[in-house]
N, C-alpha and C positions, 0 to 999 in steps of 0.2 A: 253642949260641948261633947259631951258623952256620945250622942248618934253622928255626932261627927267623927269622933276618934272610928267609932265600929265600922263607918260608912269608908274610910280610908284604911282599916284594917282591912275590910270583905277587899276590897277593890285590889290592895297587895296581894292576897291571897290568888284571886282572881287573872292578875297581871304574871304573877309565879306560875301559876298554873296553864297558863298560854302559852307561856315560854320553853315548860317544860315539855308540853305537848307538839308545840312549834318543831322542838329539837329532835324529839324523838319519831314527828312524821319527814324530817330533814334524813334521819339514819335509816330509815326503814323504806325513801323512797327508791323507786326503779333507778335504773341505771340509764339516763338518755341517749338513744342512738348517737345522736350531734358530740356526744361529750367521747368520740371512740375514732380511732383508725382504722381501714382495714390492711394488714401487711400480709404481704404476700411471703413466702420460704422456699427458697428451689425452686419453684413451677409447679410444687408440689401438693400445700396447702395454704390458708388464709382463717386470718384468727382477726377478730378485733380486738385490739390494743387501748387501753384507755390513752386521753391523750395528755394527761399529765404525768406518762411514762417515757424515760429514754432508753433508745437501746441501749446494749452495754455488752462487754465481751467477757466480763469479769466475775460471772458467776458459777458455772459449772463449762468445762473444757469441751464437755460430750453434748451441749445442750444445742440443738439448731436454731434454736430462737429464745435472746435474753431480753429482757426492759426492766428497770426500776425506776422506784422515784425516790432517792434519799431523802426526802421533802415529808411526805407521805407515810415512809416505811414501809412499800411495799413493790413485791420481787417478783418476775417470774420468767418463767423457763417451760420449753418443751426438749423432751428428747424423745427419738425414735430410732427402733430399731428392726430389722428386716425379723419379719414374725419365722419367719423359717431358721435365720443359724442362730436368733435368739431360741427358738424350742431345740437343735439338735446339743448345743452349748449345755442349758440344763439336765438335756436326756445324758449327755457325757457324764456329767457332777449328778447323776442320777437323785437330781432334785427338783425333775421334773415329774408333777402329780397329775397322771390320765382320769384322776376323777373330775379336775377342774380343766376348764377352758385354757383357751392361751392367753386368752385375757388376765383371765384370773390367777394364773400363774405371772404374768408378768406383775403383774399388780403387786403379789406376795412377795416376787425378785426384789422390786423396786421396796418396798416396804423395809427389807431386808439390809438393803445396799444402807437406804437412809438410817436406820437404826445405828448403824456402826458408827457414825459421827454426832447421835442425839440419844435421846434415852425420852422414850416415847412416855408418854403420862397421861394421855389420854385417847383411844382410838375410837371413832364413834363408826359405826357398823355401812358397809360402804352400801353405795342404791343404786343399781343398773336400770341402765334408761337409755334412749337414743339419742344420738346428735346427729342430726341432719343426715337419719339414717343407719349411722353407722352403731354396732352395740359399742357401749363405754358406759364405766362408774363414776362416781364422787366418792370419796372417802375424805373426810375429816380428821387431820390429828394435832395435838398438842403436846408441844415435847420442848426438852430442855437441851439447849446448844451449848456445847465449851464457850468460855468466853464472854456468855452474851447475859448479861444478870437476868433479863425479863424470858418469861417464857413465850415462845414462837406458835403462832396457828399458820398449817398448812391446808392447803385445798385441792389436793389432788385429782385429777380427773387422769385416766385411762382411757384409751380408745382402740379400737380395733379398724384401721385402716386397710383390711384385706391383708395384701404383702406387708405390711408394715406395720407395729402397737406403736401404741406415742402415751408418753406421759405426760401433762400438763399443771406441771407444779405453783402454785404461787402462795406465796405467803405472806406474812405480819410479822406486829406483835402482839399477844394475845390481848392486850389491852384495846387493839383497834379491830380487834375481829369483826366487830357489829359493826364497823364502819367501811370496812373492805368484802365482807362473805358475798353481798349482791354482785358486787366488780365483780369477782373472784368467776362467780358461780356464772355470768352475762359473759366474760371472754370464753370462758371453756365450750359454752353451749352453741357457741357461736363457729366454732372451728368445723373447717369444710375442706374436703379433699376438693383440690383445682381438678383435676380428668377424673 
């Protein structure tokens, strides 16, 4: 009786432990081309979209391209603006900094814009790297929004489009971080100038 009880304890244990590994290589796997759109913006550029995303008009006024999934809990948005009257604007408000890029100045803009509506709580240090040639970063934050009890992760990517920076916002709750950062990180890398 007794190696029978052990013999369905181990095997519980066992069955937990498959489950749990199951789940966690479910969270951790890649992001499948199949599961993605490609949308076009202007003639301009081309992002893939996951496809349990809709568009939406209802997230930021300035943004060229919105999707969410209420479903999901998860939002994103790009905005771009012409890299020249964005740098002469900040040289005006003489808060434009010649030791940094225009990237990295828009980056610190945007940073900036967003903090007035959240109250940042955690920034984790941004990583420059190429997309499809072009320079752009990741930057990581988590921050606390009026209104919303849970606290939000964002995933911001920058880009340096020539004539044009673009910002590539998408976010959570921070509770689904681990479940949205690959999406997150697969749209942004994915964004390509059409000419």
């Amino acid at each position: 009786m007794r190696t029978k009880f052990a013999s369905i304890f181990v095997l519980s244990i066992l069955f937990c432990s498959a489950c749990k590994n199951f789940k966690a290589k479910e969270n951790d796997s890649e992001p499948k081309d199949e599961n993605f759109n490609t949308i076009g913006v202007n003639n301009e550029y081309q992002i893939e979209i996951p496809r349990f995303m809709n568009g939406t008009t209802g997230l930021n006024e300035e943004a060229s391209l919105q999707y969410q999934s209420l479903r999901h809990e998860a939002y994103l948005l790009i905005i771009d603006e012409p890299k020249l009257g964005f740098e002469q604007v900040y040289r005006d408000l003489e808060q434009y900094d010649d030791k940094l890029s225009v990237l990295q100045n828009y980056r610190d803009a945007r940073i900036q814009i967003l903090s007035r509506t959240t109250k940042i709580i955690n920034k984790f240090n941004s990583k420059p790297f190429k997309i499809n040639g072009l320079d752009a970063e990741f930057l990581e934050l988590e921050a606390k929004v009026n209104g919303v009890d849970d606290e939000i992760f964002y995933f911001l990517t920058f880009v340096d489009g020539g004539e044009k920076v673009y910002m590539i916002m998408a976010w959570t709750l921070k509770n689904r971080k681990e479940e949205h950062k690959k999406t997150f990180k697969a749209i942004a890398e994915s964004f390509e100038l059409i000419n």
